[in-house]
LUMTORKE-351719 format. One record per residue (C-alpha): residue in one letter; x, y, z. Coordinates in Angstrom, 1 decimal. Example, Ala and Ser with C-alpha at 12.3 -4.5 7.8 and 13.67 -1.06 7.14 Angstrom:
<zases>
- kedren X Y Z
- A 12.3 -4.5 7.8
- S 13.7 -1.1 7.1
</zases>
This chain:
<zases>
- kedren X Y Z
- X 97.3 189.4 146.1
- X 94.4 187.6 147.1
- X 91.4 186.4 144.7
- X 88.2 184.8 146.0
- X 86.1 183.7 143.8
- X 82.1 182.7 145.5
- X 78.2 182.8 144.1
- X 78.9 180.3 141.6
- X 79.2 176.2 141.5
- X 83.0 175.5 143.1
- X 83.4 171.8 141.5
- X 86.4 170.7 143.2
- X 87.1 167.3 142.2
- X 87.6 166.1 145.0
- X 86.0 163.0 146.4
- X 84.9 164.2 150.1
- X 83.3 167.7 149.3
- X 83.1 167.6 145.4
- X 81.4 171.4 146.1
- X 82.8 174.1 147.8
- X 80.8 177.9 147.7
- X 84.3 179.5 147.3
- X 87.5 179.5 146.5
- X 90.7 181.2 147.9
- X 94.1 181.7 146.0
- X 97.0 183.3 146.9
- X 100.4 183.7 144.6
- X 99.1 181.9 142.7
- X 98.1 178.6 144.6
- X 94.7 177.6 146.2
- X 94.4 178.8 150.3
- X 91.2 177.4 150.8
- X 88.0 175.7 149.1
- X 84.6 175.3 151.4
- X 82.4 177.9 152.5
- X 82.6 181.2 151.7
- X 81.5 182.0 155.9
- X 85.6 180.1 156.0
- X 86.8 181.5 153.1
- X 86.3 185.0 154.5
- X 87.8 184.3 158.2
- X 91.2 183.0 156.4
- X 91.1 185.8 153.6
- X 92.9 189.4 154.4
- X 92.1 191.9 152.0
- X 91.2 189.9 149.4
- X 89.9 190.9 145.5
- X 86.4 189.4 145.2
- X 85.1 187.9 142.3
- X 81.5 187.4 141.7
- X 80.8 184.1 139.9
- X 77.6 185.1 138.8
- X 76.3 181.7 138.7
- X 78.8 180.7 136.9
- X 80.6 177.5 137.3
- X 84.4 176.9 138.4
- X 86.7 174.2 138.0
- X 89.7 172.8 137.8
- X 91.9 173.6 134.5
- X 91.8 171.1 132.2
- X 94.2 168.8 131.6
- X 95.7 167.9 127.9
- X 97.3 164.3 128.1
- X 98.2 164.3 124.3
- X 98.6 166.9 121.4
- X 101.1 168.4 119.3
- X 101.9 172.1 120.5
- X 104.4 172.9 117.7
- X 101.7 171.2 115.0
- X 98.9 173.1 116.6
- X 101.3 176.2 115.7
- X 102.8 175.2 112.8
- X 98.8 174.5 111.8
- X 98.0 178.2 112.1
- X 100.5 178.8 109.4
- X 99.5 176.2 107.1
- X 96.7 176.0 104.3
- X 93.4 173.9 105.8
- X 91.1 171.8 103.7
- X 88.9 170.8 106.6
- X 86.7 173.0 105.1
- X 86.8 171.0 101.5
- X 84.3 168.4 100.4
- X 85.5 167.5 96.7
- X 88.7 167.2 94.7
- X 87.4 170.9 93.1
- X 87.0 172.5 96.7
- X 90.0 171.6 97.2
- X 92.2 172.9 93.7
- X 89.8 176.5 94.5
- X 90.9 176.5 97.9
- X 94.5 176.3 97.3
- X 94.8 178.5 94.3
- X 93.2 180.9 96.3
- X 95.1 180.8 99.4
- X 98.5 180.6 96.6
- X 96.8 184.1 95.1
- X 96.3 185.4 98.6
- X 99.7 184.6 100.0
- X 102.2 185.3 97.4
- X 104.7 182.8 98.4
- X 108.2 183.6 97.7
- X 109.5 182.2 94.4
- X 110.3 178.2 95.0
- X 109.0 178.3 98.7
- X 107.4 175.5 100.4
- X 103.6 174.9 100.7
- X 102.3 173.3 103.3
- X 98.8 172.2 103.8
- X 96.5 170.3 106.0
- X 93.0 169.1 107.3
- X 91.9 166.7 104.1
- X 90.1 163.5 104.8
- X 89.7 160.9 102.0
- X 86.3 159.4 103.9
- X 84.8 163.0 104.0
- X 85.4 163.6 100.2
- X 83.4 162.9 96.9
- X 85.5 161.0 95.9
- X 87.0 158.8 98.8
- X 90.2 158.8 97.9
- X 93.2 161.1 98.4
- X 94.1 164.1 96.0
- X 96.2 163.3 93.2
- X 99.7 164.2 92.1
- X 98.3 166.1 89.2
- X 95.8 168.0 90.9
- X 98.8 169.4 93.3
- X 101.2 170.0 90.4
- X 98.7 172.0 88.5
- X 98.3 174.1 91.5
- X 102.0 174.7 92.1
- X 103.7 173.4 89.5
- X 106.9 175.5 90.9
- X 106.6 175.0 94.6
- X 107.6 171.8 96.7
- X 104.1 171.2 98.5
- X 102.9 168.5 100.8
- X 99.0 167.8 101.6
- X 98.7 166.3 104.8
- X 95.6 164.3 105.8
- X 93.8 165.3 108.9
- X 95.2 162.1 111.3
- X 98.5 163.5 110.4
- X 99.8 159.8 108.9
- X 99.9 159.8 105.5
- X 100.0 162.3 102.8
- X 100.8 163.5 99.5
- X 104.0 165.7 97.9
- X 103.9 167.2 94.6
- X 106.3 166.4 92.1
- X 108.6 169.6 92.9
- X 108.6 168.5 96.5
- X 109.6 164.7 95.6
- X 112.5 166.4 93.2
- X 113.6 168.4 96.3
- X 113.5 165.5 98.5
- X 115.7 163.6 96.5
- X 112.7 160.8 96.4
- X 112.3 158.5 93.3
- X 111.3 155.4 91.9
- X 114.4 153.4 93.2
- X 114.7 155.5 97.1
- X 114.2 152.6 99.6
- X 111.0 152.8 101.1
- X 112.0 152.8 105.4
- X 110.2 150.0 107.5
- X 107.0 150.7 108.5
- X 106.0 153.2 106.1
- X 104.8 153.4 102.5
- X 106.0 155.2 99.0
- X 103.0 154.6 96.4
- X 103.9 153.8 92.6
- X 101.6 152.6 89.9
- X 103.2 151.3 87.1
- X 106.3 152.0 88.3
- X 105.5 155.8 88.8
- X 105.5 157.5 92.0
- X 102.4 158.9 92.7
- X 103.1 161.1 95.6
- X 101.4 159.2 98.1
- X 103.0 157.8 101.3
- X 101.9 156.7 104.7
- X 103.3 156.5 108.4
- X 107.6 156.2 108.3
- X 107.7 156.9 104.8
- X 105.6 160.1 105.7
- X 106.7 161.2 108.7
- X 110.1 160.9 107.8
- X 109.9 163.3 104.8
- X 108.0 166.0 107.0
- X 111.6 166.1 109.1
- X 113.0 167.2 106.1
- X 110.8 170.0 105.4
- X 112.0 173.2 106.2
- X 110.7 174.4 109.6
- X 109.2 178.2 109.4
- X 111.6 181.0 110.9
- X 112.1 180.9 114.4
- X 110.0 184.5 114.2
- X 107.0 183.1 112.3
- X 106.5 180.1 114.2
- X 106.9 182.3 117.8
- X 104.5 184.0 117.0
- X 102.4 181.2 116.1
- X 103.3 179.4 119.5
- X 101.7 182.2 121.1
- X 98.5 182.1 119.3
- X 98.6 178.4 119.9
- X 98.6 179.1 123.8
- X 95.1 181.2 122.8
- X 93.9 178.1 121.5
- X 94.3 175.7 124.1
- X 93.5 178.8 127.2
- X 90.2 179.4 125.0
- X 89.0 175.5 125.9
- X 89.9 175.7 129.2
- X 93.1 174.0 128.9
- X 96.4 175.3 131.4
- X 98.9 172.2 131.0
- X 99.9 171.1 127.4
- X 101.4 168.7 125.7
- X 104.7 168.3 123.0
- X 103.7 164.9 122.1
- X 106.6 164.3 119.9
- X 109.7 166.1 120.0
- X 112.0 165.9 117.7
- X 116.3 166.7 117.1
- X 115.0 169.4 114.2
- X 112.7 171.3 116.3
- X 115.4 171.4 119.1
- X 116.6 174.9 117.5
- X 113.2 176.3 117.9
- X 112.6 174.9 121.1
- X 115.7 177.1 122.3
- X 114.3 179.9 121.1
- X 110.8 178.8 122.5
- X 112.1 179.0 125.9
- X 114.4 182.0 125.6
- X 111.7 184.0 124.8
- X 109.8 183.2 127.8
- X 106.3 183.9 126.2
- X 105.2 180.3 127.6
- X 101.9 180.7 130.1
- X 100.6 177.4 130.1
- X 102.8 174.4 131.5
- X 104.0 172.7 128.4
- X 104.9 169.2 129.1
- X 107.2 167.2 126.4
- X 108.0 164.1 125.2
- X 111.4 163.4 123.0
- X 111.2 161.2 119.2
- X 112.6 157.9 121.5
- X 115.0 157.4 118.2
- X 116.9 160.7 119.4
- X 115.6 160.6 122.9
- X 119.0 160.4 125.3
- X 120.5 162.9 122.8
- X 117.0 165.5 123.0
- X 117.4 164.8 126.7
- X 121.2 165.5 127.4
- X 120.5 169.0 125.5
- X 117.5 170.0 127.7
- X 119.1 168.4 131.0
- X 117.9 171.6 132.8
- X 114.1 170.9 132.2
- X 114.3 167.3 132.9
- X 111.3 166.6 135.2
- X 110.8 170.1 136.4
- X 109.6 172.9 134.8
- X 111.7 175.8 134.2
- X 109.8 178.5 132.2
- X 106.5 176.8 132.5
- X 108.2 173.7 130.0
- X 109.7 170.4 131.5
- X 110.8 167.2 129.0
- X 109.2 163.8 131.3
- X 109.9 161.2 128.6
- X 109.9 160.1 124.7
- X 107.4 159.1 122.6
- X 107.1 155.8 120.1
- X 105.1 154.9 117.2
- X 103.6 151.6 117.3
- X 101.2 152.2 114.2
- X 99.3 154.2 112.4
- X 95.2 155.3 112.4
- X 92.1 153.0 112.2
- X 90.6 155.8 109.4
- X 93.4 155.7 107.7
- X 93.5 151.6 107.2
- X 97.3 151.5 108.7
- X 96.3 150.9 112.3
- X 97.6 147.5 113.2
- X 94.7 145.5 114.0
- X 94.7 141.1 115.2
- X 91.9 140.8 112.5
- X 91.6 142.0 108.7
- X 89.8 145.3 108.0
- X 86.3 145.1 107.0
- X 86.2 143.4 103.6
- X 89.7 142.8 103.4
- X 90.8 138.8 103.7
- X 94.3 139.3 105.1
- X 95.2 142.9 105.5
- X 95.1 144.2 108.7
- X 97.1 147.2 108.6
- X 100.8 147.1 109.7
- X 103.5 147.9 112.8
- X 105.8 150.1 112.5
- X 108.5 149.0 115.0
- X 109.7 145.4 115.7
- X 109.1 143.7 118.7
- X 112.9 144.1 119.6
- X 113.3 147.8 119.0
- X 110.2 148.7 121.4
- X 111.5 146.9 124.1
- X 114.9 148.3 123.4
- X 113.3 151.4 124.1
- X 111.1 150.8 126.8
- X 114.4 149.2 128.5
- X 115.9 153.0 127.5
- X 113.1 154.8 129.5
- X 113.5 152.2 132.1
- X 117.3 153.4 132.9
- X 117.2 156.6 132.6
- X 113.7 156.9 134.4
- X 111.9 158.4 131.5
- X 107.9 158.3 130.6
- X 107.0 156.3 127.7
- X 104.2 157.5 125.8
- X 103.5 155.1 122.8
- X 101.2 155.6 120.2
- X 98.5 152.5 119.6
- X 95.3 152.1 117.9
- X 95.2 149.3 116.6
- X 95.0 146.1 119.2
- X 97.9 144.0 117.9
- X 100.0 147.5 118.7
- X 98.4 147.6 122.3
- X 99.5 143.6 122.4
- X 102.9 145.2 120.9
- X 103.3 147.9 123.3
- X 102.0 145.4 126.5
- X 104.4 142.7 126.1
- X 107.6 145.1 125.9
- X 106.0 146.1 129.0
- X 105.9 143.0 130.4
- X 109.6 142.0 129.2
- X 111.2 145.1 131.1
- X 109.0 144.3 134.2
- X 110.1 141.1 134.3
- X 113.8 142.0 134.6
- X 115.3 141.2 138.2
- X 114.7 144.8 139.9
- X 113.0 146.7 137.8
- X 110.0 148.9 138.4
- X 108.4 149.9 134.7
- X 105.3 150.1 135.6
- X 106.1 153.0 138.3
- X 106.9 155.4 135.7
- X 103.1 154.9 134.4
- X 103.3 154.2 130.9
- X 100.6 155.4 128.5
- X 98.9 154.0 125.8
- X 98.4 156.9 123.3
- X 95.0 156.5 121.4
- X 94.3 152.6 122.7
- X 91.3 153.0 120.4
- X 90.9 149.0 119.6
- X 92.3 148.1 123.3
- X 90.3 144.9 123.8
- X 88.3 143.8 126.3
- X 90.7 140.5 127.3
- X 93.7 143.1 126.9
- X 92.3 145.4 129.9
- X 92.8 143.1 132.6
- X 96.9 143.0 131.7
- X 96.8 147.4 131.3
- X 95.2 147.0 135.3
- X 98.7 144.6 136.4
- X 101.4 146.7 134.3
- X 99.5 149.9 135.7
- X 99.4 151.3 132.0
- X 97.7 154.1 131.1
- X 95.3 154.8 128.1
- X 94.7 157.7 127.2
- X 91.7 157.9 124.6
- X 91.1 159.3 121.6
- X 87.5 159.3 122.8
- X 86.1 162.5 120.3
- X 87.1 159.7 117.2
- X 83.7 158.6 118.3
- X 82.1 161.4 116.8
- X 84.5 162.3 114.3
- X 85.0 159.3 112.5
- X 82.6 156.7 114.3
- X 80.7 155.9 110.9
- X 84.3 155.6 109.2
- X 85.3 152.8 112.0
- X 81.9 151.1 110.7
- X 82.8 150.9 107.5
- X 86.4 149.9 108.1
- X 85.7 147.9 111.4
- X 82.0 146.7 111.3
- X 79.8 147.3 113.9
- X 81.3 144.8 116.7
- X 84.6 145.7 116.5
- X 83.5 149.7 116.0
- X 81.2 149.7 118.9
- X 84.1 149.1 121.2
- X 86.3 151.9 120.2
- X 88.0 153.5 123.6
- X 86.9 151.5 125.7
- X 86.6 154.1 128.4
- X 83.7 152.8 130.3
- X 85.1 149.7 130.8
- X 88.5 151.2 132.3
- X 86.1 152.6 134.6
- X 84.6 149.6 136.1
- X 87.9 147.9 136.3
- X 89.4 151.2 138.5
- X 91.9 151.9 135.8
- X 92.9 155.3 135.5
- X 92.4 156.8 131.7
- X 92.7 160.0 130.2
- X 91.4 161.9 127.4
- X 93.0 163.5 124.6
- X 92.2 165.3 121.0
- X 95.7 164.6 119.4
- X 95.5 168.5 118.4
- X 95.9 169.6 115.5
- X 94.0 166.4 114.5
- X 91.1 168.0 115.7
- X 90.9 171.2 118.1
- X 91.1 170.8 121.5
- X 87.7 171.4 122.4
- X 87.4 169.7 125.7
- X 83.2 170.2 126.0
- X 83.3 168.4 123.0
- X 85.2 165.6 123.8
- X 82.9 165.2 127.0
- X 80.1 165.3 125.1
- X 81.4 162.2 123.0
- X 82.2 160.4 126.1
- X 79.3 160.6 127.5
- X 77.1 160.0 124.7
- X 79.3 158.3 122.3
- X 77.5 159.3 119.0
- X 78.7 159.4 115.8
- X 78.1 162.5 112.9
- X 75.7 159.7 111.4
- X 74.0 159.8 114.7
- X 74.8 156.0 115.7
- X 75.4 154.9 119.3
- X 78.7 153.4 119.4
- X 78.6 150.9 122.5
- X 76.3 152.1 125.0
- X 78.4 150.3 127.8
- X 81.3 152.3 127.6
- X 79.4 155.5 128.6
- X 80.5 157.6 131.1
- X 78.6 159.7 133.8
- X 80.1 163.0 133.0
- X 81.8 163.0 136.8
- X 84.2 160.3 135.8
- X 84.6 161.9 132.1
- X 85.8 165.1 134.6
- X 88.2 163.1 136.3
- X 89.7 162.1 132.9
- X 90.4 165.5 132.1
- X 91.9 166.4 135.7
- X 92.3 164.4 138.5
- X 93.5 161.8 136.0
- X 95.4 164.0 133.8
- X 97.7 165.5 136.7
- X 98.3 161.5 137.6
- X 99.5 161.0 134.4
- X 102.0 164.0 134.6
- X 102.9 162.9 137.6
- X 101.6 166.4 139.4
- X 98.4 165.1 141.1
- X 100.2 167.0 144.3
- X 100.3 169.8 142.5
- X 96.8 169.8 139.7
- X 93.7 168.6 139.2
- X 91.5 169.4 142.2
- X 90.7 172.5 144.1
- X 92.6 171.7 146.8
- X 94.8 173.7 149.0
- X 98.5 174.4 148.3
- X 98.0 173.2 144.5
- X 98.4 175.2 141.8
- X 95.6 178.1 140.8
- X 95.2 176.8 137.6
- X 91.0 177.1 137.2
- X 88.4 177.7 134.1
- X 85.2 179.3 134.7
- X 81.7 178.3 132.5
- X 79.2 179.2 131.6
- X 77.1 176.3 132.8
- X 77.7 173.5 135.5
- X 78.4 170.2 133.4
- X 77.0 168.0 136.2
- X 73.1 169.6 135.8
- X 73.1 169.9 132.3
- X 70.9 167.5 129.9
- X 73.7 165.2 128.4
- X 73.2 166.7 125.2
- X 74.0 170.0 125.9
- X 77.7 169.2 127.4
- X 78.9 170.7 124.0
- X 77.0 173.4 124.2
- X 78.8 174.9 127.3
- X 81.0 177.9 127.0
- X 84.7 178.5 128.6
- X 84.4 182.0 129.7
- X 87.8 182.4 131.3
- X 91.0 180.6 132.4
- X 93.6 181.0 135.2
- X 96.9 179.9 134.8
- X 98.2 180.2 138.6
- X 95.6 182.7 139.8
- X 96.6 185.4 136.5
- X 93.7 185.5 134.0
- X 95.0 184.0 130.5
- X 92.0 183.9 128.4
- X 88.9 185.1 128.6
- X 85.4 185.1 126.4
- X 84.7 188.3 124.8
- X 81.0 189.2 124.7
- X 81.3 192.2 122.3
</zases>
C-alpha cells in the first residue's frame, strides 16, 4: 500500500534539498521525497494524506536510555513529584494504602532528588522503615546511582556492617551503623539482586513503555545496559513479538560474551524489531550526584573529586573484548578524568599492530565535563559523545553549585563538537528523565537552566544541527545511516508529524511543539488524541 503524505513542511535532513513538498512510501520504506507534481507521476494508487500544515520528519533517534527501566518505572512508586522529607513519607504511605502489596513483597521506588528537596540530603533509613517496617524497599534517586534500602531490604540482602563494600561503589555507616545509603557498584549491584517483576507484569509494562517513547516522536530505542538477570525476560520480550519500535541493545560488558553467545541470532541484525550491537561500561558515576569522576575537586571540596569505578586495566580489557569480537562499546562518562579514562583505553587498543577500534565508533555516554583540550583526541579516535544535553536545564544550577560557573558553563560541549565536525548525539538517559525530544532541543539550543541562567552561550546550537543529532547522527551511531535518519529513498518509513516546523519557530517555543503522530515503517504507532 502506498501513503503519500504532501501540504505540509517535508524536512528531509538531507543536505542537498533539506525540503521536499511530499513524501512517498511503500512497504514500508520511502519511494520518493521532492515535489508532489513527481511524487504523483511515480505513485499508483496511492492513500493520500493531507499534512494540513503540518510538519514531517524523520523519526527520532534515541542514542541512550534504559527500555526495561523506562518499564520497570511505570511499575514503581515516583517522588518526582516530592519536595520535602514529609511529601515524600505521605506519598509512599499512600501509594502502600493504594496498592496493597502482598505480605513481605518488595517496594520499589524512584524519582527523588536530594538538590530538589528541603532538606538537601537523601531520605533516611528511619523514614523508610516507618513506612514499611515489613517490606524490603529501595528508594532510588532520579540519576539512577545511588540510593537507599530499608532495613528489611538490607536483612534480605544479606548486607551488614562487616559485607565488603565492592570497588567503585559505597555502603554508608555512621558510627558503625549502616545507614542504608549506597552509591554507584555498591548500588547497582544490590538492584541485580532485587527480584525482577513477573514476566506478565513487566510485558505489559514494555508495551506501555513503547507508548512513551512513540508519543515523542521516537521509532529506534535503546537497552542501554543489559544484563545476565534480565536475559529471562528478554526471551520472553521477544517471543511475544509485541516489539514495534527497533530496540537496539547493549550487554553489562562483565557478562557481555556470555549475553552475546545466548542472543547469537540478533547479533547485529534485527530480528523482531531487537538486535544486541555491543556492551556497555561504567566509568563513573553523575556530576549531581558528587560521584562523577572529575581532574579537579568539586566546588568547595580540597581533594575530593569524585571517584572511577573501573581500573585502567579492566577498561582496556574490555575495550580489547569489543575489539575481537567486533562489538560497540558504549561507556558511560561524566566526569573528565573518566572521558581521559575511557580515551586512553581507546588509544591502547588502536595502537595494537592491526587493529581498527575506532571503526566500530565508540561512544562516550553522557561526556558531560568532556573538555575542551580532550575534543581534539575524540576527532582522531573517531569517538562519539553522545550528550546528556537536557542536564542543562535539569540540573544546570546544581552543576553551579557543585562545579562553579567555569567548569558548569561547559557542560556538553555540543557546540564545540560542532565546529570541530565531530559527530554527537543526544540522549535523555530515560527513565532519568522522559524522553521528550522537543525538550532536549530546546536545551540545546538555548542552554538554560530552571534558575534561568545561560550555561555557555558558545556551545549553542542552531536547531538544524541539534536535528541532525537526533537523526542523521543517531542512525550513524547505530550504524543504519543507509537505512535511518533522512527522508531519503529506499530507507526505512520511520517518520513523526508536528505540530509546528522547528526550523521557523522563535527558539523559545521548540518545547512548545507537539508530536502529533509517528510511523514506524509507514504503520501509524502513536498518534495525539485531540478529544
Amino acid at each position: 500500500m502506498e501513503k503519500l503524505f504532501y501540504h505540509g513542511s517535508v524536512i528531509t535532513m538531507e543536505e542537498d534539498g533539506l525540503y521536499a513538498e511530499a513524501v512517498l512510501i511503500k512497504d514500508g520504506k520511502i519511494l520518493f521525497a521532492g515535489s508532489l507534481k513527481e511524487a504523483e507521476a511515480k505513485a499508483e494508487a496511492p492513500e493520500k494524506i493531507d499534512l494540513k500544515g503540518h510538519t514531517l520528519l524523520p523519526g527520532f533517534i534515541d542514542a541512550h536510555s534504559h527500555f526495561t527501566g523506562v518499564a520497570n518505572g511505570l511499575l514503581q512508586i515516583s517522588l518526582e513529584a516530592c519536595g520535602n522529607f514529609k511529601e515524600i513519607e505521605k506519598t509512599l504511605k499512600q501509594e502502600l494504602e493504594a496498592r496493597k502489596p502482598a505480605e513481605g513483597s518488595w517496594i520499589l521506588v524512584r524519582g527523588y532528588d536530594h538538590n530538589r528537596l528541603e532538606e538537601k540530603r537523601h531520605p533516611s533509613l528511619e523514614l523508610l522503615d516507618r513506612v514499611a517496617p515489613e517490606h524490603p524497599m529501595v528508594v532510588q534517586h532520579q540519576s539512577g546511582h545511588v540510593g537507599i534500602f530499608n532495613t528489611a531490604a538490607m536483612k534480605q540482602l544479606e548486607i551488614g556492617a562487616d559485607t565488603v563494600v565492592p570497588e567503585g561503589g559505597v555502603i554508608e555507616k555512621k558510627d558503625g551503623k549502616l545507614t542504608g545509603y549506597m552509591e554507584e557498584n555498591a548500588f547497582l549491584e544490590y538492584l541485580k539482586k532485587i527480584p525482577l517483576p513477573s514476566a506478565k507484569e513487566l510485558l505489559d509494562a514494555y508495551i506501555r513503555a513503547q507508548e512513551v517513547y512513540a508519543s515523542h516522536g521516537i521509532t529506534t530505542v535503546q537497552e542501554g545496559m543489559l544484563t545476565e538477570e534480565m536475559l529471562p525476560l528478554y526471551q520472553e520480550l521477544l517471543k511475544s513479538g509485541c516489539l514495534k519500535l527497533d530496540l537496539v541493545g547493549y550487554a553489562d560488558a562483565g557478562k557481555g560474551e556470555e549475553i552475546a553467545r545466548k542472543l547469537a541470532g540478533y547479533l547485529h541484525t534485527y530480528k523482531g524489531h531487537f538486535k544486541l550491537c555491543g556492551y556497555k561500561i561504567f566509568l563513573d558515576g553523575s556530576p549531581q550526584g558528587r560521584t562523577a569522576w572529575l581532574r579537579e575537586p568539586y566546588e568547595g571540596e580540597k581533594e575530593y573529586r569524585g571517584y572511577p569505578a573501573v581500573k585502567q586495566a579492566d577498561v582496556e580489557e574490555t575495550a580489547g573484548m569489543a575489539e575481537k569480537n567486533h562489538m560497540q562499546l558504549l561507556a558511560h562518562c561524566n566526569g573528565d578524568a573518566a572521558c581521559a579514562q575511557y580515551l586512553k583505553a581507546v588509544r591502547a587498543v588502536e595502537s595494537r599492530p592491526g587493529e581498527m577500534f575506532s571503526a566500530l565508533r565508540p561512544v562516550m555516554i553522557h561526556a558531560q565535563m568532556l573538555a575542551r583540550d580532550q575534543m581534539e583526541e575524540v576527532k582522531r579516535l573517531q569517538v562519539i559523545p553522545s550528550f546528556f544535553i537536557a542536564h542543562i536545564y535539569h540540573w544546570g544550577d546544581t552543576h553551579i553549585k557543585n562545579l562553579g560557573s567555569r567548569r558548569a558553563a561547559y557542560i556538553s560541549p555540543a557546540g564545540s563538537a560542532s565546529r570541530m565536525g565531530i559527530p554527537f548525539t543526544f540522549h535523555q538517559d530515560s527513565p532519568v528523565i522522559s524522553p521528550d525530544m522537543m525538550e532536549t532541543l530546546w536545551c540545546a539550543v538555548n542552554r538554560r537552566t530552571k534558575d534561568g541562567c545561560v550555561l555557555g552561550k558558545e556551545e549553542r546550537l542552531d536547531v538544524l544541527t541539534a536535528l541532525k543529532a537526533v537523526t542523521v547522527y543517531g542512525a550513524y551511531q547505530y550504524f543504519e545511516e543507509t537505512e535511518k535518519g533522512t527522508l531519503s529513498p529506499g530507507k526505512k518509513a520511520d517518520l513523526v508529524i508536528l505540530d509546528q516546523d522547528p526550523l521557523k519557530v522563535p527558539l523559545e517555543n521548540l518545547k512548545d511543539i507537539k508530536v502529533l503522530e509517528t510511523i514506524k515503517e509507514g504503520e501509524t504507532i502513536y498518534r495525539l488524541s485531540l478529544m
